[in-house]
C-alpha positions in Angstrom: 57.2 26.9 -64.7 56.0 23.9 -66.6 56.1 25.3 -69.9 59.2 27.0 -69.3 60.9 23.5 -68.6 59.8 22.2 -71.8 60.7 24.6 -73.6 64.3 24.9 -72.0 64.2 21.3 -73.2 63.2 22.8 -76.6 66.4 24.9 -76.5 68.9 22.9 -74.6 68.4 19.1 -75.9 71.6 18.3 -74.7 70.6 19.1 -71.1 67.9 15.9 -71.7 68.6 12.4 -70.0 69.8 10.0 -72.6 68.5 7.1 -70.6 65.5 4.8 -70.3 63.9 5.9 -67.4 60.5 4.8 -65.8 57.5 6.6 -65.2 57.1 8.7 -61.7 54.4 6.1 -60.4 56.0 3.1 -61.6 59.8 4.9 -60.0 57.9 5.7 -57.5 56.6 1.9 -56.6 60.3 0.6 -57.1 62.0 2.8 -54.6 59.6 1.5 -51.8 61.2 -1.4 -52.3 64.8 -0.8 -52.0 66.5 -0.7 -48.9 66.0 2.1 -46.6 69.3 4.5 -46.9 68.2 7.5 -44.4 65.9 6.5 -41.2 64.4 9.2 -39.0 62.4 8.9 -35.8 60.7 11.1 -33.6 63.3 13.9 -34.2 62.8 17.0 -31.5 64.7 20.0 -31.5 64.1 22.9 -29.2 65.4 26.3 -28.9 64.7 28.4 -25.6 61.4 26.6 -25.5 60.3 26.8 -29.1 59.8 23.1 -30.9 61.2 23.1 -34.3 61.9 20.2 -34.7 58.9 17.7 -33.1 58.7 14.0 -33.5 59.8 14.3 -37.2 59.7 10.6 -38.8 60.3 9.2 -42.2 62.0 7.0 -44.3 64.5 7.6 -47.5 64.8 4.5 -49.7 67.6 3.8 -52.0 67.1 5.5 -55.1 64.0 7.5 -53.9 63.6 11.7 -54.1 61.6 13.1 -51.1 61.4 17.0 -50.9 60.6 18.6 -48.1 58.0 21.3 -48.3 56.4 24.1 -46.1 56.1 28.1 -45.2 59.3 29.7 -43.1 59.4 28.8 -39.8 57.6 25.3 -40.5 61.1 23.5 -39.4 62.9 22.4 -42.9 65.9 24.1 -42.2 66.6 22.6 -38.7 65.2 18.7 -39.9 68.3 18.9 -42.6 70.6 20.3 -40.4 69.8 17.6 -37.9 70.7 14.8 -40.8 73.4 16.4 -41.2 74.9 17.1 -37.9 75.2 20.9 -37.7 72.7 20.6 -35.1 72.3 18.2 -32.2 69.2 16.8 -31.8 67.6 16.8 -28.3 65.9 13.5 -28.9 65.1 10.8 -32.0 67.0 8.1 -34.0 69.0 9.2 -37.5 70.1 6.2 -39.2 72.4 6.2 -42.4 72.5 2.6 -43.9 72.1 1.1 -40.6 74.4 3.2 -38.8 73.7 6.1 -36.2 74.1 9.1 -36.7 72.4 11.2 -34.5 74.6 13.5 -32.2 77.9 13.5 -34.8 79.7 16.1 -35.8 78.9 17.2 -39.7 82.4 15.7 -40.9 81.7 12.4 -39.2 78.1 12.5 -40.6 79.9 13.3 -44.3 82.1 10.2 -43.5 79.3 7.8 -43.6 77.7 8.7 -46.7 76.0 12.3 -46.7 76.9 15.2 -48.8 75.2 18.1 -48.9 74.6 22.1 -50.7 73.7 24.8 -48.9 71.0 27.8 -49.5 73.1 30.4 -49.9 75.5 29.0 -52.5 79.0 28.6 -50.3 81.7 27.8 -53.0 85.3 28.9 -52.2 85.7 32.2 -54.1 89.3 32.4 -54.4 89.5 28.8 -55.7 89.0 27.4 -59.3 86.2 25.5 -60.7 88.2 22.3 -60.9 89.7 23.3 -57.3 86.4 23.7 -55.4 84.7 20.5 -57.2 87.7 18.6 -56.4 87.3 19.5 -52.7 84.4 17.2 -52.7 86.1 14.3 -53.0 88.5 15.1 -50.4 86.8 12.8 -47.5 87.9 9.6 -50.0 91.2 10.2 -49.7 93.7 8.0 -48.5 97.4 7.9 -49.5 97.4 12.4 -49.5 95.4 12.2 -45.6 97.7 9.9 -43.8 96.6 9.4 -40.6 93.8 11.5 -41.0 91.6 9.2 -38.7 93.4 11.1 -35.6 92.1 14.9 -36.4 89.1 14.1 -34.0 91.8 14.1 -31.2 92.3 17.3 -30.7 96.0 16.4 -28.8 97.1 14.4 -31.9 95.5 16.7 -35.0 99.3 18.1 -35.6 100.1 14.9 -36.8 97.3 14.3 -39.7 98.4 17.9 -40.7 102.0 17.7 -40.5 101.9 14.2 -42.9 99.3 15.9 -45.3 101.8 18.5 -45.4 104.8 16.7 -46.1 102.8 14.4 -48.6 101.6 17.3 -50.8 105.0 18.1 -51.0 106.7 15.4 -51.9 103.9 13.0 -53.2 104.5 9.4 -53.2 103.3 7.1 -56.9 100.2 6.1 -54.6 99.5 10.1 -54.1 99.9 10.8 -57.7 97.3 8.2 -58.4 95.3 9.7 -56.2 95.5 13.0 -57.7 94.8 11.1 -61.4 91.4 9.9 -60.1 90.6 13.5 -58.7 91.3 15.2 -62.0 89.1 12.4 -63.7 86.1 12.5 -61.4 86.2 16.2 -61.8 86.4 16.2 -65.7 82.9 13.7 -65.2 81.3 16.4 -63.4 82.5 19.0 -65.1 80.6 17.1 -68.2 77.0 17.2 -66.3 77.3 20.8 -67.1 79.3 21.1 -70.1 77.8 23.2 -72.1 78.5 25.9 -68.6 81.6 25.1 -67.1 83.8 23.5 -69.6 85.2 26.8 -70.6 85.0 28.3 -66.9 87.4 25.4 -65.0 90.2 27.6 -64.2 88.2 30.5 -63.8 88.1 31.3 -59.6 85.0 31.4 -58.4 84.1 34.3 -57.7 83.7 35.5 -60.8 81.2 32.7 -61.8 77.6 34.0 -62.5 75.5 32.9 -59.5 73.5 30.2 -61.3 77.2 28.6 -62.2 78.2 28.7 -58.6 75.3 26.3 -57.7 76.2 24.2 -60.2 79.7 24.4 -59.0 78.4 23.1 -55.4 76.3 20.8 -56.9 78.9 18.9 -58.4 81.2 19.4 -55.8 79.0 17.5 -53.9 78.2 14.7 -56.5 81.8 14.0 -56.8 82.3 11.6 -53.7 79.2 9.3 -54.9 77.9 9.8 -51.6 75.1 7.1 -50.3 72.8 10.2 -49.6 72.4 13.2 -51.2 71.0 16.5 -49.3 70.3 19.9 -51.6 69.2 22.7 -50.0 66.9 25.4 -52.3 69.6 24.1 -55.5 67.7 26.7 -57.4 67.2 29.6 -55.1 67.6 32.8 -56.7 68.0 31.6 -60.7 65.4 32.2 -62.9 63.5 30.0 -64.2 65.4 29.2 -67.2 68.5 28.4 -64.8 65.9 26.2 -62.9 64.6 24.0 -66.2 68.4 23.0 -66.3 69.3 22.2 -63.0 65.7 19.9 -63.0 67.1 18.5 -66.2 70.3 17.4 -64.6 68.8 16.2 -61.0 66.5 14.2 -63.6 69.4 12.4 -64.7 70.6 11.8 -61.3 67.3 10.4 -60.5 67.2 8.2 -63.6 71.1 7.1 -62.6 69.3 6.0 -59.1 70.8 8.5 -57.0 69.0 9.1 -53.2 68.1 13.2 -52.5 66.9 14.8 -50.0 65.4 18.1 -51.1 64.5 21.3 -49.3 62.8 23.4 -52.7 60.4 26.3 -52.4 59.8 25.7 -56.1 56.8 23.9 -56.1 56.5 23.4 -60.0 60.3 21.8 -59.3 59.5 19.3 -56.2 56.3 18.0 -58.2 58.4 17.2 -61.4 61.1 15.5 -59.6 59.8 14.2 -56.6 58.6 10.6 -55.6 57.4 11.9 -52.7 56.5 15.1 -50.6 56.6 16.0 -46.9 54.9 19.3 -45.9 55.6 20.5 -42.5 54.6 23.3 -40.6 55.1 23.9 -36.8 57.7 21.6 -36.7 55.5 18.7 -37.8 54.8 17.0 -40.6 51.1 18.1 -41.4 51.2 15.6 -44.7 53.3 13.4 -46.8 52.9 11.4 -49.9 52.2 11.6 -53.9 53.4 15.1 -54.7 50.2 16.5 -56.4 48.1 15.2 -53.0 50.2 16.8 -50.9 50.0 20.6 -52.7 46.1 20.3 -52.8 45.9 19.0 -49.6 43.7 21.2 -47.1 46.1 21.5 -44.3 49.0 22.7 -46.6 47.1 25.1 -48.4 46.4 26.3 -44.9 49.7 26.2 -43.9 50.6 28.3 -46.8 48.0 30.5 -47.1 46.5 30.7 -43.7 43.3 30.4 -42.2 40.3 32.1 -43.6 39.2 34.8 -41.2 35.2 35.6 -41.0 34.5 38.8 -40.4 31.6 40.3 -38.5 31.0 43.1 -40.9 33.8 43.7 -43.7 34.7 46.7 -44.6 36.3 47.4 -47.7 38.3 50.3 -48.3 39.3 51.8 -51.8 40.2 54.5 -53.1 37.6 56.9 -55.3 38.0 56.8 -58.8 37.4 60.4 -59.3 38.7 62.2 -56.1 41.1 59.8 -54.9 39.9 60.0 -51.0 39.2 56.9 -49.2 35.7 55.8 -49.0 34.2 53.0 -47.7 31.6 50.0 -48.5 30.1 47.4 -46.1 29.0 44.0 -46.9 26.5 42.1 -45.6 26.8 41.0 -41.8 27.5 37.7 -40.5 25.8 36.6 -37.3 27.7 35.8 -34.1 30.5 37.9 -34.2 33.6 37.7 -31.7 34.7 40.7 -30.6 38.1 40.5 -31.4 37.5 40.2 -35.3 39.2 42.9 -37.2 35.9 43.5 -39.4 33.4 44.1 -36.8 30.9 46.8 -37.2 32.6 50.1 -36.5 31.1 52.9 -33.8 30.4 56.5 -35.9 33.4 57.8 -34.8 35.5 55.2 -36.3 33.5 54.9 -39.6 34.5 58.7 -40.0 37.9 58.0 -38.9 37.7 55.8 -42.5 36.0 58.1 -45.2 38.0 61.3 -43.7 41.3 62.1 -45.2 43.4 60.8 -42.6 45.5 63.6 -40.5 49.4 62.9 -40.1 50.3 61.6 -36.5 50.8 64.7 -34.6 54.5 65.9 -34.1 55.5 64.6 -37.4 58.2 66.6 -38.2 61.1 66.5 -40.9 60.6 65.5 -44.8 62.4 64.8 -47.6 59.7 67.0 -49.7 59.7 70.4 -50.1 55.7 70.1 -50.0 53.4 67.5 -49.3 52.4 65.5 -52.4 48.6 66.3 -53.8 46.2 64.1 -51.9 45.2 61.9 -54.9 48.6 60.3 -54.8 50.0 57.6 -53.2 52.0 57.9 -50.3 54.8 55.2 -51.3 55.4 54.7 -55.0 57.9 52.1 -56.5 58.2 52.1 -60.3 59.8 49.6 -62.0 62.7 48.6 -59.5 65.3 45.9 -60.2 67.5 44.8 -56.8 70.1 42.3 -57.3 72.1 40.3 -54.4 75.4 40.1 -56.3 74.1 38.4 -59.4 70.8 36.8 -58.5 68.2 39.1 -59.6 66.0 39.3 -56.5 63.4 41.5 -57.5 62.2 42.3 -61.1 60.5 45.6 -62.6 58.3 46.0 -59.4 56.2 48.6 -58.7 53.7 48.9 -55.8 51.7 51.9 -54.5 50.9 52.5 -51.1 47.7 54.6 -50.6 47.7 57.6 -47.8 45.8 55.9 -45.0 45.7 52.0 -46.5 46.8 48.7 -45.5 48.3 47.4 -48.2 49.3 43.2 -48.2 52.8 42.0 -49.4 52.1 37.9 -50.1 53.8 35.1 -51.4 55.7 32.1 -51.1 59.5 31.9 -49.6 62.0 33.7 -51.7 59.5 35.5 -53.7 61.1 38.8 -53.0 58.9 40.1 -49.9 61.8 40.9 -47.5 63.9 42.1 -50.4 60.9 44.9 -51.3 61.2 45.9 -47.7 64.9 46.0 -47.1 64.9 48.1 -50.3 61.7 50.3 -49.2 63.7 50.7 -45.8 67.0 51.8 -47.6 68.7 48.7 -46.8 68.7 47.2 -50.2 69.5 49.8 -53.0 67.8 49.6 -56.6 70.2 49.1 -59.4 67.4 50.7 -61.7 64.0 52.1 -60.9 62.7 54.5 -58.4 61.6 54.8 -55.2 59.2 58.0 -54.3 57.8 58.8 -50.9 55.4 62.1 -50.4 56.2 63.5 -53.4 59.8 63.2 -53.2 62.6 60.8 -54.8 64.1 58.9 -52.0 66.0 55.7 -54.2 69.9 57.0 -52.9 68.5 58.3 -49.5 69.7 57.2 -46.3 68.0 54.6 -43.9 67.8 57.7 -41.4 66.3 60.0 -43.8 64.0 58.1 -44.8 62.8 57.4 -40.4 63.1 61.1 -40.2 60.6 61.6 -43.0 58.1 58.9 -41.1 58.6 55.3 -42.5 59.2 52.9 -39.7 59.8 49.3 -39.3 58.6 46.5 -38.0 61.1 43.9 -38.3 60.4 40.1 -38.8 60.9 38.5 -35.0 60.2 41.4 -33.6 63.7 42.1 -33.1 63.4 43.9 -30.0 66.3 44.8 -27.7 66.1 41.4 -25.2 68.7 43.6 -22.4 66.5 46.5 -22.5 63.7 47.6 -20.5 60.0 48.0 -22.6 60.2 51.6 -21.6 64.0 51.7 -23.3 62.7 49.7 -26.0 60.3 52.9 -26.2 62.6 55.4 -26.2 64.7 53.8 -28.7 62.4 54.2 -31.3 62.4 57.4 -31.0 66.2 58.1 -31.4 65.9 60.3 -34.7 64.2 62.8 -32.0 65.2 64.7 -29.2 64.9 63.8 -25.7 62.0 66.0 -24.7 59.0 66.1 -22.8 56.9 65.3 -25.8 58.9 61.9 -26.0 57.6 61.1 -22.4 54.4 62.0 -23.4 54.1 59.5 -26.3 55.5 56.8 -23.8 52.6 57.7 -22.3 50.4 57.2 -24.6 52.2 54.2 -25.9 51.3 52.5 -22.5 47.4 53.4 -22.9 47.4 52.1 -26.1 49.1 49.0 -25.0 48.2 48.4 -21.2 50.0 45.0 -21.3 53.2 47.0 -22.0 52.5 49.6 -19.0 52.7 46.8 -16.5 55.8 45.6 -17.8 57.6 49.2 -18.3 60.8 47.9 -15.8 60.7 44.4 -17.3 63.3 43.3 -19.5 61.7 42.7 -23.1 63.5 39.6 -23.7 61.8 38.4 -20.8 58.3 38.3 -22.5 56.5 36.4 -24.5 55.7 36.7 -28.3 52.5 38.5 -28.5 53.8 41.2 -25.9 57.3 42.0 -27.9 54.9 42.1 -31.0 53.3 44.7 -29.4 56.3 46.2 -28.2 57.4 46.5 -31.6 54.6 48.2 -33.3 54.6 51.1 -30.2 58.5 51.4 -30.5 57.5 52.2 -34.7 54.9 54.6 -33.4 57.7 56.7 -31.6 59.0 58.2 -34.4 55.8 59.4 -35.6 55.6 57.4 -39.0 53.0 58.0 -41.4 54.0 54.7 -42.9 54.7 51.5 -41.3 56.1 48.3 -42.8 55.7 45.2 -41.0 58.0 41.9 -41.9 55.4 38.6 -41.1 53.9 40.3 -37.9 52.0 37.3 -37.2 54.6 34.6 -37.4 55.3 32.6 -34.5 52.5 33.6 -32.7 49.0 31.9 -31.3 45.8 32.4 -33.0 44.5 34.1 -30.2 47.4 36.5 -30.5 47.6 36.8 -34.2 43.9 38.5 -33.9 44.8 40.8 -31.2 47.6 41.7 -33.8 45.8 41.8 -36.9 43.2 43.9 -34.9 46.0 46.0 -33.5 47.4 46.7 -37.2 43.7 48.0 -38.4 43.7 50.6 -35.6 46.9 51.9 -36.9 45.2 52.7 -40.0 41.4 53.4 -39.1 42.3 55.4 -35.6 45.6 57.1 -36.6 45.7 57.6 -40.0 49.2 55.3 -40.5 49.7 53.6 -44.0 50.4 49.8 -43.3 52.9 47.9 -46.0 52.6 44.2 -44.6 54.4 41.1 -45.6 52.9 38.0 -44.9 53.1 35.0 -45.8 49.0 34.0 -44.7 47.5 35.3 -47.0 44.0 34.6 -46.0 44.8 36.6 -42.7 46.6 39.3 -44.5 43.6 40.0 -46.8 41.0 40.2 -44.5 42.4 43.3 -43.5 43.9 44.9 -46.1 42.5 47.5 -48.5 44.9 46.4 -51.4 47.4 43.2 -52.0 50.2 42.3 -54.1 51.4 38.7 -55.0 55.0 38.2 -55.7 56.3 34.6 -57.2 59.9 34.7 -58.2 61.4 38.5 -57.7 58.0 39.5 -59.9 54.3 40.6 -59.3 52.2 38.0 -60.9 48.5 39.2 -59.3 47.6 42.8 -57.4 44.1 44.0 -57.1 41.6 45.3 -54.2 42.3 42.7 -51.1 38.4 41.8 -51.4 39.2 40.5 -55.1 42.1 38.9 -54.2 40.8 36.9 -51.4 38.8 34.2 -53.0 41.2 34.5 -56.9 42.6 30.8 -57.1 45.8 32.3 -58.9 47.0 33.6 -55.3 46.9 29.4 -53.9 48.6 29.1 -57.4 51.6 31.3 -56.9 52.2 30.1 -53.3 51.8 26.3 -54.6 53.0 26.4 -57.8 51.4 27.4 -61.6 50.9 30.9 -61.4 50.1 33.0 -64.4 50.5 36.9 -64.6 47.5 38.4 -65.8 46.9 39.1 -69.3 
C-alpha cells in the first residue's frame, strides 16, 4: 500500500499536510512526555465464561497515536467498547484526564472528552452532510440544551426535551450564536475534505459513496475537539486509494497534535501513522511498542498466522497434470510422531481412499446438473466475481477452484473478503458480475436451498448450533432438505460412530457443551444432507490446541475417508496449510497469492499479506 500512498500524494497534493511536522521517532519521543489523556488498568471482560477482555493495561499520552492490532476474536472490539462505555467492564481502572470512567454510560463517557467512529460506517441517512457533521458538536451545547444535565433522571427527561423543544422554536440571540459557531465548525470540517464534500453538503446521506460516508463520520466526530479520539477500521471497505487520503488527513491530525486511538486491520496504515502498536490476541496484549517491532515480532506473526504444525509424514495431494485424478506424494518422515497429527502415515486402505477418484456420499440425491461434470474439472468454479455491500466493493475479480475430493484453504487477514466468498458461495451474497458453477452447472442466481439440495453445506463460524435443541435435533436439522425416513435415522447413526462424544450426549442440550463438542456437532449436522462439498467459516477459532488437532484431523477424514471437498477459511494459516491440498490468499477483496498448500506454506508473501506489503504475483 506504500507506493499507493505516495503516489495518491503524487495525484492529490492538496490532501498533503502543510505543516512542519517531526519525524515518527523524534514524535514518537515527545508524546511520552506529555501528560497521559487515556489510562487503562487491568481491564477484564467476560462473557458466559469466555475472557475477552483480560488485564488489558496501557497508557495514551497527549498527542500520541496507538493502534490496536490483532486477528478476530483477539479482543479489540470489546477493549474500545470498554473506553467507551458500550460495555461495562467486570473489573479495571479507565481514566480520562484524571477522571473515571469505567462503568458510565457512552454519553457520559462522550461528555468527558471521547468521541468515537464506528466499523460499519453509522451516519444518519436521511440527514445532510452539514446535518450529520453538525450532530457532533451537539454535546457542547448550551443555550439550545437547557437543562439538559437532568436527561440522566429518567423522572425529569420531559423537561430537557420540552425546553430543547421550545428553544428550537423560538431561539433566543444566545441560540442563534450557537447555531453561528455550528455552521462555522462545520464549514472547517467540511474543508479537511474539500476537494469530496464541498459540493455534497446538502446532499442526504445516503446517497454518499461509501468512502464519503466515513469521511462524513470522521468529521462528525472531529467537530467537538474532543480530548480523545477513538476510530474504529476508518478505512474498512475503501480501496486503497480511498485509504492514501484518509492517512493523509489523520496525518494532519497527528501533526495538529490530536490523541487517537485506532483499531486498523490495515497494517501498511497503522505502521505509517502510528507511534505505537499494541497486538493482542486472546484478550491479552501479546506485544506493544515501535510499530515495525511489533509486526515482525514472533508471537504476532503467530497470532496471525498460527502455529506451524509438524507432521509425521505429509502427504501432499494434487491434482495430475494430464488426467486430472488425485494422486499423491509423501515426504520424508519426521521421528516421534503424535498420533493425533493430521499428516501421519496413512494405513493401505486410506492411502487408496486418496489416489481413487473419490465416490459421492451415498444417498446423494438432487442436482442442479443435468449430468455430472467430466472428472477433470473442478467441483466448485468461481470466475471472475465482483460482490459489493452497497458501495464498498468487497470482493474483486475472484476466481477459485475447488478440486473433487480436496481441501482447499481460504487465508487472510480480517476484512480480506473470506466470509464474503463464502456467504456468496452459500447463496447468501449475490455476484453483481461473474459466475459461480458447481458440477457442471451455473448456480450464480440459485437459491440457498438449491444449492444444499445439490450437496454444499455449511459450517458456520461459531458453530452456530441450535443452544435449545438436543445434539440428536441438531442432527436432524441438518437434514431438513430431506425427508423424514429411516435412512435419516440411519445416518444419525452413523453420525454418533463417527463422533462417539456426540452419542453420549444425544438428549443433552447443545448449548450446554463445550466448544470442541458443538464443533463437532456442526460438521455431523453438514454431513446430514449428504454434501459433496463442505465450507467451513474459521473452524478452529476459539478452541484449545488440543481441540483444534482433533478438528483439523477431523476435517482430513472428511476428505481422505468420504470423498467430501473441504473450502476452509481460516485465518492460521500455518494450521490451515498443513492440511490442505490447495490455498488461496486474499488481501483487500483480491487474491494476491494461490498455489499447492506445500508451496504456500513456507512463501514469505502469505506473512506479507496478513501483516502488511503484499505483492500479487507477476
Amino acid at each position: 500500500m506504500t507506493s499507493n500512498i505516495a503516489e495518491s500524494e503524487a495525484n492529490h497534493p492538496e490532501y498533503i499536510p502543510q505543516h512542519p511536522e517531526l519525524s515518527n521517532a523524534e514524535h514518537r519521543k515527545a508524546v511520552l512526555e506529555a501528560p497521559v489523556v487515556l489510562r487503562v488498568r487491568d481491564l477484564e471482560k467476560s462473557f458466559q465464561g469466555l475472557h475477552a477482555v483480560d488485564k488489558v493495561s496501557f497508557d495514551l499520552h497527549e498527542g500520541e497515536i496507538i493502534s490496536i492490532i490483532g486477528p478476530n476474536g483477539s479482543g479489540k472490539s470489546t477493549t474500545i467498547n470498554l473506553i467507551s462505555g458500550f460495555i461495562a467492564p467486570d473489573s479495571g481502572i479507565i481514566d480520562i484526564d484524571g477522571n473515571p470512567v469505567a462503568g458510565l454510560s457512552a454519553a457520559e463517557v462522550s461528555d468527558r472528552g471521547l468521541a468515537r467512529t464506528f466499523q460499519n460506517g453509522r451516519v444518519f441517512a436521511g440527514l445532510s452532510v452539514d446535518e450529520n457533521i453538525g450532530l457532533g458538536y451537539h454535546k457542547k451545547l448550551r443555550a439550545q440544551r437547557p437543562f439538559s444535565s437532568l436527561q440522566r433522571f429518567p423522572l425529569l427527561r420531559w423537561l430537557p426535551l420540552l425546553s430543547e423543544t421550545g428553544v428550537a422554536l423560538v431561539p433566543g440571540p444566545a441560540a442563534r450564536r450557537e447555531r453561528r459557531e455550528v455552521d462555522e465548525r462545520v464549514g472547517r470540517e467540511i474543508d479537511r475534505f474539500r476537494e469530496r464534500l464541498e459540493s455534497r453538503r446538502n446532499d442526504l446521506a445516503y446517497t454518499l459513496s461509501y468512502a464519503n460516508r466515513r469521511r462524513t463520520e470522521i468529521a462528525r466526530a472531529h467537530i467537538s475537539e474532543p480530548k480523545l479520539l477513538l476510530l474504529d477500521e476508518p478505512t474498512a471497505g475503501m480501496n486503497q486509494s480511498e485509504t492514501a487520503e484518509v492517512l493523509q488527513q489523520l496525518q494532519y491530525l497527528k501533526s495538529q497534535g490530536h490523541t487517537i486511538l485506532l483499531v486498523e486491520h490495515k497494517i501498511d496504515l497503522v505502521i505509517a501513522l502510528s507511534d505505537r502498536v499494541l497486538a493482542m490476541d486472546g484478550g491479552r496484549i501479546i506485544a506493544q511498542g515501535d510499530p515495525d517491532e511489533v509486526r515482525n515480532d514472533p508471537q504476532v506473526v503467530e497470532a496471525y498466522l498460527g502455529k506451524r504444525r509438524t507432521p509425521a509424514k505429509k502427504q501432499l495431494r494434487k491434482l495430475d497434470a494430464e488426467g486430472g485424478v488425485l494422486s499423491m506424494q509423501n515426504s520424508l518422515p519426521v521421528t516421534s510422531p503424535t498420533a493425533t497429527e493430521v499428516g501421519h502415515a496413512a494405513t493401505d486402505a486410506r492411502q487408496a481412499a486418496l489416489v481413487r477418484e473419490p465416490e459421492p456420499p451415498r444417498g446423494q440425491t438432487g442436482s442442479l446438473a443435468d449430468k455430472s461434470a467430466p472428472q477433470d474439472a473442478p467441483l466448485l468454479s468461481l470466475k471472475d466475481v465482483d460482490v459489493f455491500y452497497g458501495q464498498v466493493h468487497a470482493l474483486q475479480q475472484i476466481s477459485i477452484d475447488v478440486p473433487q475430493g480436496a481441501i482447499v484453504s481460504l487465508l487472510g487477514g480480517n476484512a480480506s473478503g473470506k466470509s464474503t466468498t463464502m456467504k456468496t458461495i452459500l447463496g447468501l451474497k449475490h455476484p453483481k458480475q461473474g459466475s459461480i458453477h458447481y458440477d457442471g452447472a451455473d448456480i450464480t442466481t440459485a437459491s440457498t436451498r438449491h444449492r444444499v439440495i445439490a450437496g454444499i453445506a455449511a459450517v458456520p463460524e461459531a458453530r452456530r448450533v441450535f443452544p435449545q435443541m438436543t445434539v440428536q435435533e441438531n442432527l436432524l436439522a441438518g437434514a431438513y432438505t430431506r425427508k423424514k425416513s429411516a435412512e435419516t435415522d440411519a445416518d444419525v447413526e452413523d453420525m454418533f460412530a463417527r463422533f462417539p462424544r456426540l452419542k453420549e450426549r444425544r438428549n443433552q442440550q447443545a448449548g450446554t457443551m463445550s466448544g470442541g463438542e458443538q464443533q463437532m456437532l456442526a460438521f455431523a449436522r453438514a454431513l446430514m444432507s449428504h454434501p459433496r462439498l463442505i465450507c467451513m467459516d474459521e473452524p478452529t477459532m476459539g478452541l484449545s490446541p488440543r481441540l483444534v488437532e482433533d478438528v483439523l484431523e477431523q476435517i482430513a477424514k472428511l476428505r481422505d475417508e468420504l470423498g467430501v471437498s473441504v473450502l476452509m477459511v481460516e485465518q492460521q494459516a500455518e494450521l490451515a496449510l498443513s492440511i490442505a491440498d490447495y490455498g488461496y490468499v486474499l488481501q483487500n477483496g483480491s487474491i494476491r497469492l494461490q498455489g499447492e498448500a506445500s508451496s504456500l506454506l513456507d512463501n514469505p508473501q502469505v506473512q506479507e499479506a496478513y501483516l502488511g506489503g503484499a505483492r500479487e504475483e507477476g
